[in-house]
PAGU-955490 format. One record per residue (C-alpha): residue number from 1; residue in three letters; x, y, z. Coordinates in Angstrom, 1 decimal. Layout:
<sites>
site num: NUM; residu: ALA; c1: X; c2: Y; c3: Z
...
</sites>
This chain:
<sites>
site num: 1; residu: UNK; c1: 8.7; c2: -16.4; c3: -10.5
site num: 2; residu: UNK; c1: 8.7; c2: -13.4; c3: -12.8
site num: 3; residu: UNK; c1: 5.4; c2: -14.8; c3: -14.3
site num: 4; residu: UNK; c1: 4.2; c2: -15.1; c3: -10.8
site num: 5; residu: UNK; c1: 4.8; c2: -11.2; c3: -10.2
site num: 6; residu: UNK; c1: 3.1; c2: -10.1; c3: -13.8
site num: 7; residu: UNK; c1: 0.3; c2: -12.2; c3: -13.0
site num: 8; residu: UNK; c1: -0.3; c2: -10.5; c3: -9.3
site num: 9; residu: UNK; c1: 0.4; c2: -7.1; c3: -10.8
site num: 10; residu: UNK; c1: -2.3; c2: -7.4; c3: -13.4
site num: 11; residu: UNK; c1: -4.6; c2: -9.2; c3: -10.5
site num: 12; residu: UNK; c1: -4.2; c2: -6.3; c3: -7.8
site num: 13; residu: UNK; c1: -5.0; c2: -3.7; c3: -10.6
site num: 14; residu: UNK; c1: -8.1; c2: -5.4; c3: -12.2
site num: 15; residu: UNK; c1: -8.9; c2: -5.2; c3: -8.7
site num: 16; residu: UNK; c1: -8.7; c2: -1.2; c3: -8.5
site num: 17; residu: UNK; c1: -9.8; c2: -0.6; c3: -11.8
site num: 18; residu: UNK; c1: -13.2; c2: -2.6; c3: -11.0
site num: 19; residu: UNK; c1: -13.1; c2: -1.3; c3: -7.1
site num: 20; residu: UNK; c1: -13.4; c2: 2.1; c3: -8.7
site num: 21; residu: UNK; c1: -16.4; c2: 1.5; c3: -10.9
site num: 22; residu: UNK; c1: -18.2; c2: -0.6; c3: -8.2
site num: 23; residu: UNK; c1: -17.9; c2: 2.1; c3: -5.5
site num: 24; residu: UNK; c1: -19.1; c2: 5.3; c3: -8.2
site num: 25; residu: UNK; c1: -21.4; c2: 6.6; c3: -6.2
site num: 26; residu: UNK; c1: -19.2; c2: 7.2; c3: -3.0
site num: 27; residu: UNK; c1: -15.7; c2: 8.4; c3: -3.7
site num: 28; residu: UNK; c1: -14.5; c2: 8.7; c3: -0.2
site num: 29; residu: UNK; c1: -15.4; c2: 5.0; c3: 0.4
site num: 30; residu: UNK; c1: -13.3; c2: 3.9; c3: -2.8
site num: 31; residu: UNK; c1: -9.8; c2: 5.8; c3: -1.9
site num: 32; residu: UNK; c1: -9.0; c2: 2.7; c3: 1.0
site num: 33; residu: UNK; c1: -9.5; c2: -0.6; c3: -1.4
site num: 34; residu: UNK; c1: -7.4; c2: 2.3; c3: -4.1
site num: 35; residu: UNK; c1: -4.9; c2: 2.8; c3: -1.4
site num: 36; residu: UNK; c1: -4.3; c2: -0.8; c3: -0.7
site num: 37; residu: UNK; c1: -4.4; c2: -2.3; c3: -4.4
site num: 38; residu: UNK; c1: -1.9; c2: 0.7; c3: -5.4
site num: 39; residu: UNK; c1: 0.6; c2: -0.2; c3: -2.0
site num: 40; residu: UNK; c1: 1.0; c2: -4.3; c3: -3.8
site num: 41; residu: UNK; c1: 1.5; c2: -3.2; c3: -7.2
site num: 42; residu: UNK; c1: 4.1; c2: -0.9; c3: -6.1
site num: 43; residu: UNK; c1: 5.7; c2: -3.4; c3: -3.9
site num: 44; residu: UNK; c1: 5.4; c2: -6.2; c3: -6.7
site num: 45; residu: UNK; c1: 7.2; c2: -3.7; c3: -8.9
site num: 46; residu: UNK; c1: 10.5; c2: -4.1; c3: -5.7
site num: 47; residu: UNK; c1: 10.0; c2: 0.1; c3: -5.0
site num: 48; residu: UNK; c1: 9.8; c2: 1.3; c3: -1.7
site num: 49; residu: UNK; c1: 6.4; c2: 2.4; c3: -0.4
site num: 50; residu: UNK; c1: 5.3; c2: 1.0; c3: 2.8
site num: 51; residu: UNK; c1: 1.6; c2: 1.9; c3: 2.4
site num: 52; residu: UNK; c1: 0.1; c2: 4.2; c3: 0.2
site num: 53; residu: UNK; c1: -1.7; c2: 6.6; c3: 1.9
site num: 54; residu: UNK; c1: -3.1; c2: 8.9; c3: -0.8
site num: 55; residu: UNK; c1: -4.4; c2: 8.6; c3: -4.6
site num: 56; residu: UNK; c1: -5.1; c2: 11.2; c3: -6.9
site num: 57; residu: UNK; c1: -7.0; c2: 9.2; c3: -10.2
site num: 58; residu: UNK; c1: -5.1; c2: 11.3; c3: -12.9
site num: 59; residu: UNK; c1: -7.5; c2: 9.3; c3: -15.8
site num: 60; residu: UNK; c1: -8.6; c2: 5.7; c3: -17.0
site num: 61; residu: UNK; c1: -6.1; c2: 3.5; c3: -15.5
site num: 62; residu: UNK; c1: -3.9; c2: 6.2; c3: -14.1
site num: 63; residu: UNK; c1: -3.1; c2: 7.4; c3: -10.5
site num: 64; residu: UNK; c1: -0.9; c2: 9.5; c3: -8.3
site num: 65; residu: UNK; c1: 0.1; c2: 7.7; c3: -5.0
site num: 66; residu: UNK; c1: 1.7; c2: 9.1; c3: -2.3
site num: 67; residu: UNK; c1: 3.5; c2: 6.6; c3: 0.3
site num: 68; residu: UNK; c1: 3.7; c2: 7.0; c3: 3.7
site num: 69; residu: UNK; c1: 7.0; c2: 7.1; c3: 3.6
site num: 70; residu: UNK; c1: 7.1; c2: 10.2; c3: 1.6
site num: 71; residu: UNK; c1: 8.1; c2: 8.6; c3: -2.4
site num: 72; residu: UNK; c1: 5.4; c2: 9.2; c3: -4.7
site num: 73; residu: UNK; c1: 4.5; c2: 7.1; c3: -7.7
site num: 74; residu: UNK; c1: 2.9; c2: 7.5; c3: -11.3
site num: 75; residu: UNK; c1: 0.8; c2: 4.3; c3: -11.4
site num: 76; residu: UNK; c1: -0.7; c2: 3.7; c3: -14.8
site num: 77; residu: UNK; c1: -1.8; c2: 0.7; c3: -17.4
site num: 78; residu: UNK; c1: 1.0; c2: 1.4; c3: -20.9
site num: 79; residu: UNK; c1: -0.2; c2: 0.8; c3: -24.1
site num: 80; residu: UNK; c1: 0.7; c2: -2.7; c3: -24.0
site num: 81; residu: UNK; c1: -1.5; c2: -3.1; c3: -21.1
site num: 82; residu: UNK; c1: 1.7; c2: -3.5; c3: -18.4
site num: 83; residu: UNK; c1: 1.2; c2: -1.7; c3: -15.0
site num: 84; residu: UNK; c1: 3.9; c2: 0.6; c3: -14.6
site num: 85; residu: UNK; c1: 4.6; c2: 2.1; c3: -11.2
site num: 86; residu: UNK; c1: 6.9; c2: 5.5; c3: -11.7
site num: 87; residu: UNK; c1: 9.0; c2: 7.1; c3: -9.6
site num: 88; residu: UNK; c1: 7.6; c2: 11.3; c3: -9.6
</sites>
């Protein structure tokens, strides 16, 4: 199961890495597929979120989210290439 989880995690932020680069040219129109990649890597990781309902992109394979539910999370690819979801 724990395999399972890694696998989804690195799944749901290929997804918003590539998301990002395919929608370039309109920024507001890649925040939603952001938003929702951001909300299952954070709920893979077992924190509370809900949904997220803002992203700041802090660099490469780094973002701010902000849940509805008020937490906020550091979201970001370590240097062994794990997605890490912090609690700020």
């Amino acid at each position: 199961m724990r395999m399972l989880n890694k696998s989804l995690v690195v799944i749901a932020m290929s997804t918003t890495l590539y998301s990002g680069l395919s929608l370039a040219e309109d920024p507001a129109s890649s925040t939603v597929p952001v938003a929702k990649d951001l909300t299952a890597v954070i709920a893979l990781q077992g924190l509370p979120c809900g949904k997220v309902v803002s992203v700041q992109q802090q660099g490469e394979n780094d973002y701010l989210a902000s849940c509805e539910d008020g937490n906020h999370y550091r979201v970001f690819v370590n240097a062994d290439g794990r997605v890490i979801a912090e609690k700020q």
